[in-house]
N, C-alpha and C positions, 0 to 999 in steps of 0.2 A: 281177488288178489290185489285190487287197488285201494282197500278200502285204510291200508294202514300207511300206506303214503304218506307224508306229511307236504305242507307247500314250500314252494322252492324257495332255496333260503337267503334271495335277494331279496325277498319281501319281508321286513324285520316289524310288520307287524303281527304277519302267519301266528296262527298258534302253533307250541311245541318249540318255539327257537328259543332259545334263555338268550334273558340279554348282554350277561354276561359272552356269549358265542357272538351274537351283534359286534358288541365293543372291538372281540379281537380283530373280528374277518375286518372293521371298521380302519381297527390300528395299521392293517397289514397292505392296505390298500394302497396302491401306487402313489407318492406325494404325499401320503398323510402325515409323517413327521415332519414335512420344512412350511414354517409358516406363511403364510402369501408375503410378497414385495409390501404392502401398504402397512403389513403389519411389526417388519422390521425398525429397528432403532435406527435414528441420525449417525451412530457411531457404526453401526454395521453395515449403511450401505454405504458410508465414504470408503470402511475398508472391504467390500465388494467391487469398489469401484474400477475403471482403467486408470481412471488418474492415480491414484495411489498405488494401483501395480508397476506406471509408469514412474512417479518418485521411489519406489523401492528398487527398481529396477537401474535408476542412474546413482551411482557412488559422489557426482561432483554436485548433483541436487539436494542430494542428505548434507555436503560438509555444508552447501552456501546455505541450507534452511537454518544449519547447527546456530553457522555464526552468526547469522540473521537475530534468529532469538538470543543471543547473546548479547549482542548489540542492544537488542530492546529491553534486556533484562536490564545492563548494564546504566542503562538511560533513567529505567521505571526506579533502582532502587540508587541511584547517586548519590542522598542524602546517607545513606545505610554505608556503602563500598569505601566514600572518598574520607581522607582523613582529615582536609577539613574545606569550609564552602567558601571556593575561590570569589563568590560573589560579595561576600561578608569580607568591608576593609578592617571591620575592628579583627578580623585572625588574620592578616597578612602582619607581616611585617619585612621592611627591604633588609635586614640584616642577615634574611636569609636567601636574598636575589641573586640568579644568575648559578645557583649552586648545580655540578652536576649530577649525572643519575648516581645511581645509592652505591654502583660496581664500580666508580670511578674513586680514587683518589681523594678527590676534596667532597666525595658525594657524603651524604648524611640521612637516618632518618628522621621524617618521615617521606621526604620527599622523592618517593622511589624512585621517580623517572626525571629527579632535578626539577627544577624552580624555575620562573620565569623573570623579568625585570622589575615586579611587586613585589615577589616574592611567592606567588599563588605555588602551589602544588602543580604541576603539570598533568596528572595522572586524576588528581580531581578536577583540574579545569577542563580536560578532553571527557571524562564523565559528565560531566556537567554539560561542557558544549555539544556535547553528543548527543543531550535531551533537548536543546534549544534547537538543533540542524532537523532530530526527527519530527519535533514539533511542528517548522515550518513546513519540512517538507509533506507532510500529511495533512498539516489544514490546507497549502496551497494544492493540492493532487484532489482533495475532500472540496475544495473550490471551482477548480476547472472543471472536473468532474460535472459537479451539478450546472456548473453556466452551459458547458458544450453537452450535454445528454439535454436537455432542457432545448436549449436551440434547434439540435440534429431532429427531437422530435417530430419539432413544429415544422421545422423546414419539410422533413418526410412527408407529415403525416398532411400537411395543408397544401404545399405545393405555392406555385403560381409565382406571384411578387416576393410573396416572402421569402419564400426559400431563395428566388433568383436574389435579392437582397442579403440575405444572411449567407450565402455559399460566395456571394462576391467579396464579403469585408471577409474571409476566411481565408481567398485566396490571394487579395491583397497580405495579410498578415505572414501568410507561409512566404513570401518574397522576402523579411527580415530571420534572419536570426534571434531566438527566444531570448538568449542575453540581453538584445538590444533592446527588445522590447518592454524588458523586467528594468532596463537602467531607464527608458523613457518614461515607466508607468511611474519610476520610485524616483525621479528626478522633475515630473508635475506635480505630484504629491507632495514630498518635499517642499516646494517653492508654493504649495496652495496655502501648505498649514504652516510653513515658515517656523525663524526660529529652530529652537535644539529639541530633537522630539525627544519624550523618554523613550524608556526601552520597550514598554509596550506597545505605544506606536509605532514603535519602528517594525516591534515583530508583527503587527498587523499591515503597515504599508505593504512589506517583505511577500505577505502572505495574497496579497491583494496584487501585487505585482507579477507573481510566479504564479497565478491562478489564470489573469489575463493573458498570460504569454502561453498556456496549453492546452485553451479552449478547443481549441481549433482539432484536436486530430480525433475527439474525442465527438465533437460535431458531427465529421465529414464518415466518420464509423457508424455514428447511429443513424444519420441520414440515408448511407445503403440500404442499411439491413432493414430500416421504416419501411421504404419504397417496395421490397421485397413482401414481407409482413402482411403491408394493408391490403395485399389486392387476394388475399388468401380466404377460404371461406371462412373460418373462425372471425375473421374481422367484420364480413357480412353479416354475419350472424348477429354479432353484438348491434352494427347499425341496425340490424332491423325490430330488435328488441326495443328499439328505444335509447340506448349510451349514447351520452354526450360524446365529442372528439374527445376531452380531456380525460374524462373517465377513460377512454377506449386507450386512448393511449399510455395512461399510468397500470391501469389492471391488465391489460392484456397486448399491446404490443410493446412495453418496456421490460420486461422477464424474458421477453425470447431475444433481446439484442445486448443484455449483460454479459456475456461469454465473453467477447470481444475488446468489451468497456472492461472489463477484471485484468485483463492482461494488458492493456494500453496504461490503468491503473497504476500498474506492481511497476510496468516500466520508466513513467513517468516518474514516480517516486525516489527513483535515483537520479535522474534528469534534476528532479526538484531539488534534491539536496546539493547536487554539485551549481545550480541555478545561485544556490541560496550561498553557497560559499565560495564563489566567482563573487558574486555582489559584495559580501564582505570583505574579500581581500583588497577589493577597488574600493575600501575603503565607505561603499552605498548600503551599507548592513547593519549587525548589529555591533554596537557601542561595543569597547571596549571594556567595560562596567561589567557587562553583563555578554562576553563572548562565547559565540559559535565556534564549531573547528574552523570556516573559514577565517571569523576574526586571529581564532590562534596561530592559523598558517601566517597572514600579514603579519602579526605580532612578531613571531618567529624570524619570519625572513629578514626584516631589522636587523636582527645578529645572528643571523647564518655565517656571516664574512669575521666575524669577529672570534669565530670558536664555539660560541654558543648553541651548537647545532641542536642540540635535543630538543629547544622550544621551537624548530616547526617537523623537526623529521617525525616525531609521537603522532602531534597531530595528525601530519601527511599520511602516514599510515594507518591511522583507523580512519580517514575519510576514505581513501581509496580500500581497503577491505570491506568496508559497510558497501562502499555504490558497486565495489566487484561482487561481491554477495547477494545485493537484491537486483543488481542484471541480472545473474545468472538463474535466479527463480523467476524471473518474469519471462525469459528465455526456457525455461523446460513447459512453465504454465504456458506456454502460445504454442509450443506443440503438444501438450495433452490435451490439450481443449479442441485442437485441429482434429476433425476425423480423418481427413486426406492423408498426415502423417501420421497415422498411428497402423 
C-alpha cells in the first residue's frame, strides 16, 4: 500500500514534485514577498524610518523644512530671480535711490520692495545677501565642525595631558560670549594683514572667525560619546587586529557619535548666520560692495528715522524667517534622533 507514496514535499528535489508546484509552495511562504532590510533602496528606508514619521507627524517641521528650502533655492538661483545684480555698479544708478516699494505712491517698477541709497534693488540685494549670510554661515558651521570633531576625538580617544589641555582652553573659551570672540578673532586678523581687505578676504576672515568661536560645543559632544565608544568591545576588537588609533577612530568610532554632531550642526548654523550679521551691522563684516542681510540691516538703519523704512525692515525679515526656520528643524532633528523622546 506504500509503494505509491511519493516523498514529502518539503523536499524539492523528491521525484514526482514539478517545479512548477516548488515555485508556488515557495511563493506562499511566510515573508517571501518583502525583500530583506540590506536589499531595500536609500529612499525606502528614510521613508520607513521614525524620523520621517516624526517629520510627517509635526505640521510646524513641514512649513520650517518648506521655507528652509526656499530660502536656499532663493540663494542658489539669485542671478535667475533678481531683476538686476546689486553687486554690478555699472546697473545701479542713484536716480533711482531711496524709491519706495512698488504698492506705495512714488514706488515704481522694477524695484518691487524699493531701492536703497545707490539705488540697488532691494529685493535683489536680500537675494543676493541671502547667498553671501548662507555661504558664511555653512563654511564657518563646515569649519568648527571639523576643528572641534577632530579635537573631541583625540581628547577621547587618547586621554591623559591632552585631553586635560584641550578640554581646559575649551572651558576657558565657554567663559566669553561667541560674539566676542568672532570680533576678537576678526579684529587680530584685521590688524595682522592690515590695510582695506577685499571682499574675499573678508568672507574668509568672517569664516575663520565664526568657525573659532564654535569649536567648542562640538569638542565637548564628541569627547563624551569617544569615552563611552572606546571602552566597548568592537573597539577591542579593531586594537587587537592591528588599527592604528587614527584609523580606529575615523572608521569606527567617528560614525557612532555623528547623531549628535548633525544636530549641534543644523543648530549652529543659524547661530552662524545671526554671528555673521551681528558682525556686519558693527560694521566688522562684509563691505558694503558686496553686502550680506547683516550689511543691509546697518545699511537700512541709517534711514529708518528718515522714512525710509523698507531698506532695513525686508532685510529684518527674511533674516529673522531664515534663523526661525532652521531653529526650528534643528529643534524637531534633536528630538527625532533622541530615543528617550520618541
Amino acid at each position: 500500500m506504500t509503494e505509491g507514496v511519493h516523498a514529502a514535499p518539503s523536499d524539492p528535489s523528491a521525484p514526482g514534485i514539478a517545479p512548477a508546484a516548488v515555485a508556488a509552495a515557495a511563493a506562499l511562504a511566510p515573508g517571501a514577498g518583502s525583500p530583506p532590510a540590506a536589499r531595500l533602496s536609500l529612499a525606502g528606508r528614510v521613508l520607513d524610518s521614525d524620523v520621517w514619521a516624526s517629520f510627517k507627524r509635526s505640521k510646524t517641521t513641514m512649513v520650517a523644512a518648506f521655507l528652509t528650502f526656499l530660502f536656499f533655492a532663493a540663494a542658489i538661483l539669485a542671478g535667475v530671480l533678481s531683476p538686476q545684480d546689486p553687486f554690478d555698479p555699472a546697473q545701479l544708478d542713484l536716480l533711482n535711490s531711496r524709491l519706495p516699494p512698488v504698492w506705495e505712491a512714488e514706488g515704481q517698477m522694477p524695484f518691487l520692495l524699493g531701492s536703497d541709497e545707490q539705488g540697488r534693488d532691494i529685493l535683489s540685494a536680500i537675494l543676493y545677501g541671502l547667498r553671501i549670510s548662507l555661504l558664511v554661515g555653512f563654511l564657518g558651521v563646515a569649519f568648527s565642525a571639523a576643528l572641534g570633531i577632530t579635537l573631541g576625538l583625540v581628547a577621547g580617544y587618547v586621554g591623559g595631558a591632552i585631553d586635560t589641555v584641550i578640554m581646559r582652553v575649551a572651558d576657558v573659551q565657554l567663559t566669553f560670549p561667541a560674539i566676542l570672540i568672532a570680533l576678537l578673532v576678526d579684529g587680530v586678523v584685521k590688524s595682522a594683514l592690515g590695510g582695506q581687505l577685499s571682499a574675499q578676504t573678508m568672507l574668509s576672515v568672517l569664516v575663520f572667525s565664526i568657525g573659532l568661536s564654535f569649536w567648542v560645543q562640538y569638542a565637548r559632544t564628541v569627547r563624551g560619546s569617544v569615552m563611552v565608544e572606546k571602552n566597548k568591545d568592537y573597539i577591542a576588537a579593531a586594537r587587537l587586529i592591528g588599527l592604528s588609533p587614527p584609523v580606529i577612530m575615523a572608521r569606527h568610532v567617528l560614525p557612532n557619535v555623528l547623531g549628535p554632531v548633525l544636530v549641534i550642526a543644523t543648530i549652529n548654523l543659524a547661530l552662524a548666520i545671526i554671528t555673521e550679521a551681528t558682525l556686519s551691522f558693527l560694521g566688522s563684516g562684509m563691505p558694503e560692495t558686496m553686502p550680506s542681510l547683516g550689511t543691509l540691516i546697518r545699511i537700512g538703519n541709517n534711514y529708518l528715522f528718515s522714512g525710509e523704512w523698507w531698506m532695513v525692515a525686508f532685510p529684518g525679515v527674511a533674516l529673522a524667517t531664515l534663523v526661525l526656520a532652521i531653529n526650528l528643524l534643528g529643534d524637531w532633528l534633536r528630538d527625532a534622533l533622541n530615543p528617550r523622546l520618541r
